[in-house]
C-alpha positions in Angstrom: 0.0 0.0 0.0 1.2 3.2 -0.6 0.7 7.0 0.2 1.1 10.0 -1.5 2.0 12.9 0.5 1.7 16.7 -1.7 0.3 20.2 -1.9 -3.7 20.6 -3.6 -6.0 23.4 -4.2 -9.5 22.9 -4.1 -12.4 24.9 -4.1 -15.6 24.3 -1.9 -19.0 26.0 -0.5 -19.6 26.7 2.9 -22.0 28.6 5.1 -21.1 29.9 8.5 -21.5 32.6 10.7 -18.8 35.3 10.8 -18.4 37.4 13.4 -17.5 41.0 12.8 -16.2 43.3 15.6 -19.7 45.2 15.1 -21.7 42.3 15.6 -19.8 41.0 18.8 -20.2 45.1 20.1 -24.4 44.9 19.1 -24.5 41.6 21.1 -22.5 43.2 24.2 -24.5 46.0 24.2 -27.7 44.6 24.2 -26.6 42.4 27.4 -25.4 45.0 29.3 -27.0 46.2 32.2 -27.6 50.1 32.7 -25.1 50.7 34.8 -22.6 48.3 32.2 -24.1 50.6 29.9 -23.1 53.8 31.0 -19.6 52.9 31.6 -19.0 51.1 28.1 -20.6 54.4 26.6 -18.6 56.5 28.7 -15.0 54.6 27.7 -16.3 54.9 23.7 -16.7 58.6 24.1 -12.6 58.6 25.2 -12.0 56.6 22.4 -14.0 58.1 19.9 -13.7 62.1 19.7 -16.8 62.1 17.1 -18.9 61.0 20.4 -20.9 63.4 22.3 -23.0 63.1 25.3 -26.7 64.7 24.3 -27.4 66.6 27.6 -31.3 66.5 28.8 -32.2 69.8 28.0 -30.7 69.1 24.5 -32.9 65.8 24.1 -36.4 67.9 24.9 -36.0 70.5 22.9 -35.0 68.7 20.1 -36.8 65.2 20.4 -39.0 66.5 17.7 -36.3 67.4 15.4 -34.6 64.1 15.8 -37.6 62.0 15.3 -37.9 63.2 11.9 -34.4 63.0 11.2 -34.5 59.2 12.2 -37.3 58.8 9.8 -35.6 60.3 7.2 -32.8 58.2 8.1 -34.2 54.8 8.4 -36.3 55.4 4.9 -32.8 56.2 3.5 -31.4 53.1 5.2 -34.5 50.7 3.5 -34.0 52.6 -0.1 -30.1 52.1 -0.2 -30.3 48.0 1.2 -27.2 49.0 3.7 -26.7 52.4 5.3 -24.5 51.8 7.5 -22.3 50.0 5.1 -18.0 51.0 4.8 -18.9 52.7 1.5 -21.1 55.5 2.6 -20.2 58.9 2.1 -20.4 60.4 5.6 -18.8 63.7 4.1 -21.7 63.9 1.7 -24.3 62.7 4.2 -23.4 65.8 7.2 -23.3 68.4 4.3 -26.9 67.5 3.3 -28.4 67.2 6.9 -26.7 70.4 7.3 -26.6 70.5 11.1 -27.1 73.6 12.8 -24.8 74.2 15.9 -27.6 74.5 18.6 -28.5 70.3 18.6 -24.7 69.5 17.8 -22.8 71.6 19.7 -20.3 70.8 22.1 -20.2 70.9 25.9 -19.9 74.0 27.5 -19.6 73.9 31.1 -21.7 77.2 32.9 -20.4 78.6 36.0 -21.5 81.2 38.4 -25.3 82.3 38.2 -26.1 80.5 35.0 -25.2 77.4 36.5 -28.4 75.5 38.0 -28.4 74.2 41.3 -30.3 71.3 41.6 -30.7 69.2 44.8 -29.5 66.3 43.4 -26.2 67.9 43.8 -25.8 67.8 47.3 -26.1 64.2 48.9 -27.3 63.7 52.5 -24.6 62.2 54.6 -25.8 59.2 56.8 -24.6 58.7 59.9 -22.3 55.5 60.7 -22.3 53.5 63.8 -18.9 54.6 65.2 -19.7 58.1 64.5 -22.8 57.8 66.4 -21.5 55.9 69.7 -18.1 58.7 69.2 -20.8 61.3 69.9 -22.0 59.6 73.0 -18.4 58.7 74.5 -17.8 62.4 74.5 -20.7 62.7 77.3 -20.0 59.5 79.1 -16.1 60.4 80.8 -14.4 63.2 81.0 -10.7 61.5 81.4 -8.6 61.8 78.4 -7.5 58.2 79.5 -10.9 56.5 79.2 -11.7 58.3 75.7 -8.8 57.2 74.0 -9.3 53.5 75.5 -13.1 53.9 74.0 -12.1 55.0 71.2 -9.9 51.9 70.6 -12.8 49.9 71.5 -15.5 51.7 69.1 -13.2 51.6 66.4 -12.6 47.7 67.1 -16.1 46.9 66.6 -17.6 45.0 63.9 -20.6 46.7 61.4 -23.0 44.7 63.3 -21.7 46.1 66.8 -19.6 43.5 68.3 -16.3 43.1 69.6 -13.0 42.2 67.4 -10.8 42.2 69.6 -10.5 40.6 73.0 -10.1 42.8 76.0 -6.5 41.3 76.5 -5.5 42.9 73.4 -7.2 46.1 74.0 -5.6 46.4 77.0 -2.0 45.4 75.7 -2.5 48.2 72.6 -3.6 51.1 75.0 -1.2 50.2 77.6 -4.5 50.1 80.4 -5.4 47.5 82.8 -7.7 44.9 82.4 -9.9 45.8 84.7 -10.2 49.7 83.7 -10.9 47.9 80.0 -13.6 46.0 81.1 -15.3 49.3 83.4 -15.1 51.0 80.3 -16.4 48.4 78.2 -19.8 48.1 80.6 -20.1 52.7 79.9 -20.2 51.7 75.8 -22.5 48.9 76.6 -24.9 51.3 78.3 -25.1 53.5 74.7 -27.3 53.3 71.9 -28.4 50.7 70.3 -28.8 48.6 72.8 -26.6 45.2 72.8 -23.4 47.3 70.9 -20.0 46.5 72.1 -20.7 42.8 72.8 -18.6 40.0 72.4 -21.3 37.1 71.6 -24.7 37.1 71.1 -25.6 35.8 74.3 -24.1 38.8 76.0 -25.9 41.1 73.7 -29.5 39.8 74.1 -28.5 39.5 78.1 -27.7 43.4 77.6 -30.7 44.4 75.7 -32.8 42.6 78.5 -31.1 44.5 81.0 -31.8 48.0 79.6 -35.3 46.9 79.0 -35.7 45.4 82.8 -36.4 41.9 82.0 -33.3 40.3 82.6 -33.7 37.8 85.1 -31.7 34.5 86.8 -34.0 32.7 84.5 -33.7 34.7 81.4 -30.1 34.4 81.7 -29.7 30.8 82.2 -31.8 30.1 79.2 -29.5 32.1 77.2 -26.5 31.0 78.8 -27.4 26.9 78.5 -30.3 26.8 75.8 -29.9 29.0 73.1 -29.6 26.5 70.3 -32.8 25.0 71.9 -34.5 28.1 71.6 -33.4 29.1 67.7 -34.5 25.1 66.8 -38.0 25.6 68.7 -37.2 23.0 71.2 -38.9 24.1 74.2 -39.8 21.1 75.6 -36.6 20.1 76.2 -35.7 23.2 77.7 -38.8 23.1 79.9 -38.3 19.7 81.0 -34.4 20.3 82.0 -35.3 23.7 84.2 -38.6 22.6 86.0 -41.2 24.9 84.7 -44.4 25.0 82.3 -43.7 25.0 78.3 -45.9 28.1 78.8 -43.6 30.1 80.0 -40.5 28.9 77.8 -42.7 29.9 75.1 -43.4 33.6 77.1 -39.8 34.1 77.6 -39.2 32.9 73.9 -41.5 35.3 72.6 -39.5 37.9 74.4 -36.1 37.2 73.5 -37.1 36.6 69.9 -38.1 41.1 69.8 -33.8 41.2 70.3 -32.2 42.9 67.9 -29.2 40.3 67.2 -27.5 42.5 65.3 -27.9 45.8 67.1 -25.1 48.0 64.2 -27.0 47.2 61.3 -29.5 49.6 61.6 -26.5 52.4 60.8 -24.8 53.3 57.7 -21.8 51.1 56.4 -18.9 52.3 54.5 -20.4 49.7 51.3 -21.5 51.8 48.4 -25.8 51.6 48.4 -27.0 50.1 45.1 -30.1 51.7 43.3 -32.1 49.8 40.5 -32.8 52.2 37.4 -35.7 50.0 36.0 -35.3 50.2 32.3 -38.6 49.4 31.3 -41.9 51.4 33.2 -45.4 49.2 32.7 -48.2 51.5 32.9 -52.4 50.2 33.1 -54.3 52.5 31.0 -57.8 51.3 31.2 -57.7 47.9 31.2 -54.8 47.4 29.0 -50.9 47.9 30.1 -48.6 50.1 28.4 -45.0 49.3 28.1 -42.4 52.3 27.9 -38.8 52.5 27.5 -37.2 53.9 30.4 -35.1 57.1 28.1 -33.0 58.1 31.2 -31.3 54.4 31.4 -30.0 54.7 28.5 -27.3 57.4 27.2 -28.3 59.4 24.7 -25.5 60.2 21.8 -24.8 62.1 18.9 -22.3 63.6 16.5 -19.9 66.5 17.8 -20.5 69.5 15.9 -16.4 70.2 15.8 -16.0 67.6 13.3 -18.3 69.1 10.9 -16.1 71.7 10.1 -12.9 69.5 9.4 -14.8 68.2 6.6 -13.8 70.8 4.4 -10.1 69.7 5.3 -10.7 66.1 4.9 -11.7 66.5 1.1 -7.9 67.8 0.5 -6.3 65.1 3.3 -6.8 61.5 2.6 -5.5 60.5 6.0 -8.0 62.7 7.9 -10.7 61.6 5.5 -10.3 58.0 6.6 -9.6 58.5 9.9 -13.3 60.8 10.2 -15.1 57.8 8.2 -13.7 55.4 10.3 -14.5 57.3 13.3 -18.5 58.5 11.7 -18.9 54.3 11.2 -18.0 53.6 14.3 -20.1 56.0 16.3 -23.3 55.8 14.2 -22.8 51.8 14.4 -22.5 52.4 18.4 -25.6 54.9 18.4 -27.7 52.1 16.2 -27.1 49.4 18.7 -28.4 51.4 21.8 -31.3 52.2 19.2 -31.6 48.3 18.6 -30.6 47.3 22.3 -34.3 49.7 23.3 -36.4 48.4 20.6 -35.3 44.4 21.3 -35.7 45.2 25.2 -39.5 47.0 24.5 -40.5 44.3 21.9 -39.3 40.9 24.6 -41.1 43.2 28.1 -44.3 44.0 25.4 -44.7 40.1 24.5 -44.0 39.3 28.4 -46.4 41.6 30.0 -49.4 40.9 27.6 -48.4 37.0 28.6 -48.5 37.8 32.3 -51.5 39.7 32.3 -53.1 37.8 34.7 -50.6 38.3 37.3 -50.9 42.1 37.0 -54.3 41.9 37.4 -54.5 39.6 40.2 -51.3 39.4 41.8 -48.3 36.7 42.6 -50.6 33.7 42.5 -51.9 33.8 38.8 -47.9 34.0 37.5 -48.0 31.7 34.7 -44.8 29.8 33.9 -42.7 30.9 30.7 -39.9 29.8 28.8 -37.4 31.5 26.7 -38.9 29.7 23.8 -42.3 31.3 24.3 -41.4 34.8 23.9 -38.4 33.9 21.1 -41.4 32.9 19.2 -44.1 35.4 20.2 -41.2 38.2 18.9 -39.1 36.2 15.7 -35.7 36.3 17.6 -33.5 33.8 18.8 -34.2 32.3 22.6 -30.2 33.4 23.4 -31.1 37.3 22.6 -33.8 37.0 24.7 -31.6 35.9 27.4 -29.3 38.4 26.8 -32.2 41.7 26.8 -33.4 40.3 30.5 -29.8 39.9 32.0 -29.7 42.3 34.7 -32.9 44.4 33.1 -35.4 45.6 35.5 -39.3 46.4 34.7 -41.6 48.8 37.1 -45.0 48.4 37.4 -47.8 48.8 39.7 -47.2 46.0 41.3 -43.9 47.2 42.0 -39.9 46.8 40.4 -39.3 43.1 39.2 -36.2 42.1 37.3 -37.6 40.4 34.3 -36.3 37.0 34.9 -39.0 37.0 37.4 -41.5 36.4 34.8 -39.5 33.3 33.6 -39.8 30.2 35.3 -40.3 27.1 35.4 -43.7 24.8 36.9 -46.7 22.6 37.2 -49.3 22.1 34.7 -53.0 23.0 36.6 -56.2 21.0 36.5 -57.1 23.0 33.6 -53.9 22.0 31.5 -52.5 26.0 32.3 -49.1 26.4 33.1 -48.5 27.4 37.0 -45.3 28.9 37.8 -43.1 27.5 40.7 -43.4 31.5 42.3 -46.7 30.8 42.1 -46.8 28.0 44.2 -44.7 29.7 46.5 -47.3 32.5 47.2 -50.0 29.4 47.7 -47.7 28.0 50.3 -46.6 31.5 51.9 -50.8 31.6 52.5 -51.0 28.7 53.7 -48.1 29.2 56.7 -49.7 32.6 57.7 -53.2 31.1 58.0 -52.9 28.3 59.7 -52.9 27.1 63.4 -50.0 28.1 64.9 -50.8 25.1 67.7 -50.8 22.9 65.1 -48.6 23.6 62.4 -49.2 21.9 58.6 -46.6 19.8 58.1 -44.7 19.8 53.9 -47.5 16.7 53.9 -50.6 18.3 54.4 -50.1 21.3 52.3 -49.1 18.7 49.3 -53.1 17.8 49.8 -54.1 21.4 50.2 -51.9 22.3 47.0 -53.4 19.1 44.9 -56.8 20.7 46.4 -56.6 23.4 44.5 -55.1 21.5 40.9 -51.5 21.8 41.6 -49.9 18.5 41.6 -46.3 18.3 43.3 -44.4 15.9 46.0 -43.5 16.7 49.7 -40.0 17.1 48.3 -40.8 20.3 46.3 -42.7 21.9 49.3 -40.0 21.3 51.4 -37.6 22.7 48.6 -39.9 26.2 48.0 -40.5 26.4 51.7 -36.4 26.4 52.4 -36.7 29.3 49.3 -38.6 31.3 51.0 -36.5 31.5 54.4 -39.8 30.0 55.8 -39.1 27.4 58.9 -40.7 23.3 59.2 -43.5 22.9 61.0 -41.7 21.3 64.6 -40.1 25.1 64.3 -42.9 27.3 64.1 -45.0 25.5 66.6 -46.5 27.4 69.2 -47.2 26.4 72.8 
């Protein structure tokens, strides 16, 4: 047998899917979340000087202008086949518009009594939990001595309010004794909120109970001995092993359980606070909802008016002429895919809402269950770009700001043959705790017969599973005595 090893050319037909840098930008874009948004937008407009910000002012008074533009513009775009194609002469195309400086001008920064002050320029300052028990440690002593040790102590704490640092190592860093630690550990357990400077959290419920007056031998030794008895609802146990009624475990339960276990969190942390910009608003309007694109959540973009006036120059220099159609491409490629990025979010929320009507209407319990697939089909797109215009989107409505995943998800099929959603379910089984006899608990069994009651069909094993979703405790744990 033998081989021949050599060199051919051949030519063959094949069909695949290239991706330009434009396309892979359109697809990032679109999955980006506002905030992603704003900061991709933000590092084009240092990359490309053709970029410019629209301020809001600018948008209003010219929306009308704009609109008409973009009509002109898209019913060039459908005459030519491609408008936004390499071969398009941008030199030609900004003569003919003929933009005036007033909508494409660039930003000019106003200062003294032109400038308007707004209150969202000054921010409130919150008050954090060293800063607040700093302000009472300047009332409690008087001796330089004790301050500074305080001070050390304050600043050792935790952002829920408890101690760091042991009182050995306290007292080694300040160079104090022990004992004057400790007497000035009980002044900063005396401020507010009750239970700060603790070490554990049996020390800072017996502290809370103290201030309020209810602290007691027995209070303490239930803390002390059974506090894993008393998260885990065991109070039999515990009343069997001190002598005294289950009544009264459950009393002193009740009590303990209005503790605030972690007495700092009610202060402001040094973590930055996040805000959701919902990027979709749903509206009802009789007894239809509207869907509208949120237009602050997304930057708004447009062509500096500088570069209108090197045109003249480009005709005579062939670098600069590339250089500004390579730049024009790439910006009005940019400000089409934030165009497309709104339309494809509108369109997906649009088929979504009218599918979910029910559960706008009614509320949590009539949430339908909802695939990718549906909506890919409802809207003629593929299921991953509908994955990609919910990732991190959020929708407001009156029934309040939902990220839009929350209308996806997976479930049961009802009596009827409808599709019940597994958040549905949830809010059946949320009803179900809050009504029933708190003596007698339902156990993950009896509300799988309560659920099939009302057509829902599922085993013990999902109950158990939505019930441990929803942070919500078995039924040995919630029962009362």
């Amino acid at each position: 047998m033998s081989m021949r090893l050599g060199y051919e050319l051949t030519i063959e037909q094949a069909q695949k899917l290239v991706m330009t840098p434009e396309l892979i930008q359109a697809i990032q874009i679109l999955q980006f979340s506002t905030q992603e948004l704003d900061t991709y937008v933000d590092e084009q407009i240092l990359i490309n000087p053709v970029l410019e910000q629209e301020s809001h002012e600018d948008r209003e008074s010219h929306d009308d202008k704009e609109s008409r533009e973009d009509s002109d513009t898209r019913q060039e775009g459908e005459s030519s086949g491609d408008s936004f194609s390499d071969d398009f002469d941008w030199k030609e195309y900004l003569k003919d518009r003929q933009y005036d400086d007033i909508s494409y001008k660039q930003w000019d920064d106003r200062s003294g009594e032109d400038k308007e002050n707004r209150y969202e320029q000054y921010v409130s300052s919150d008050v954090t939990l060293p800063e607040h028990l700093m302000f009472q440690l300047q009332f409690a002593s008087h001796k330089a001595g004790c301050r500074r040790v305080g001070k050390y102590i304050i600043e050792s704490l935790d952002e829920n309010g408890y101690m760091t640092c042991t009182v050995e190592e306290i007292a080694q860093a300040t160079g104090t004794p022990k004992e004057k630690v400790l007497e000035i550990l009980e002044i900063i357990h005396t401020f507010e909120p009750s239970g700060v400077g603790a070490r554990n959290i049996g020390e800072c419920m017996v502290i809370q109970l103290k201030q309020k007056g209810y602290l007691t031998d027995t209070f303490k030794y239930v803390i002390e001995e059974h506090l894993e008895d008393l998260a885990n609802n065991r109070l039999s146990a515990i009343a069997k092993d001190m002598g005294i009624p289950v009544q009264d475990v459950q009393e002193m339960s009740d009590v303990i359980r209005t503790l605030e276990p972690k007495p700092g969190r009610q202060f402001a942390t040094q973590a930055d606070t996040k805000y959701i910009v919902p990027d979709v608003f749903v509206e009802r309007v009789d007894d239809e909802y509207v869907v509208t694109v949120n237009e602050n959540s997304t930057p708004s973009l447009k062509v500096s008016s500088y570069y209108r006036n090197l045109l003249a120059k480009a005709e005579e220099d062939d670098k600069l002429s590339k250089y500004l159609t390579d730049r024009l491409n790439s910006a009005l490629w940019l400000i089409k895919s934030i165009e497309q990025r709104k339309q494809t979010i509108y369109n997906v929320v649009n088929a979504v809402v009218k599918y979910q009507k029910d559960f706008f209407d009614k509320g949590n319990k009539y949430l339908k269950t909802l695939t990718l697939k549906d909506i890919a089909e409802e809207v003629g797109i593929h299921e991953s770009t509908v994955s990609r215009s919910i990732n991190g989107k959020y929708l407001q409505s009156p029934r309040g700001v939902f990220e839009i995943k929350y209308f996806f998800s997976a479930g049961v099929s009802g009596q009827h043959g409808e599709g019940i959603s597994s958040n549905s379910i949830k809010e059946f089984i949320r009803e179900i705790v809050e009504n029933e006899d708190p003596k007698y608990p339902c156990s993950d069994q009896d509300m799988v017969g309560m659920l099939e009651a009302k057509g829902i069909n599922i085993s013990r094993r999902t109950v158990a599973k939505y019930r441990d979703e929803m942070n919500i405790l078995s039924s040995s744990k919630r029962r009362r005595y």
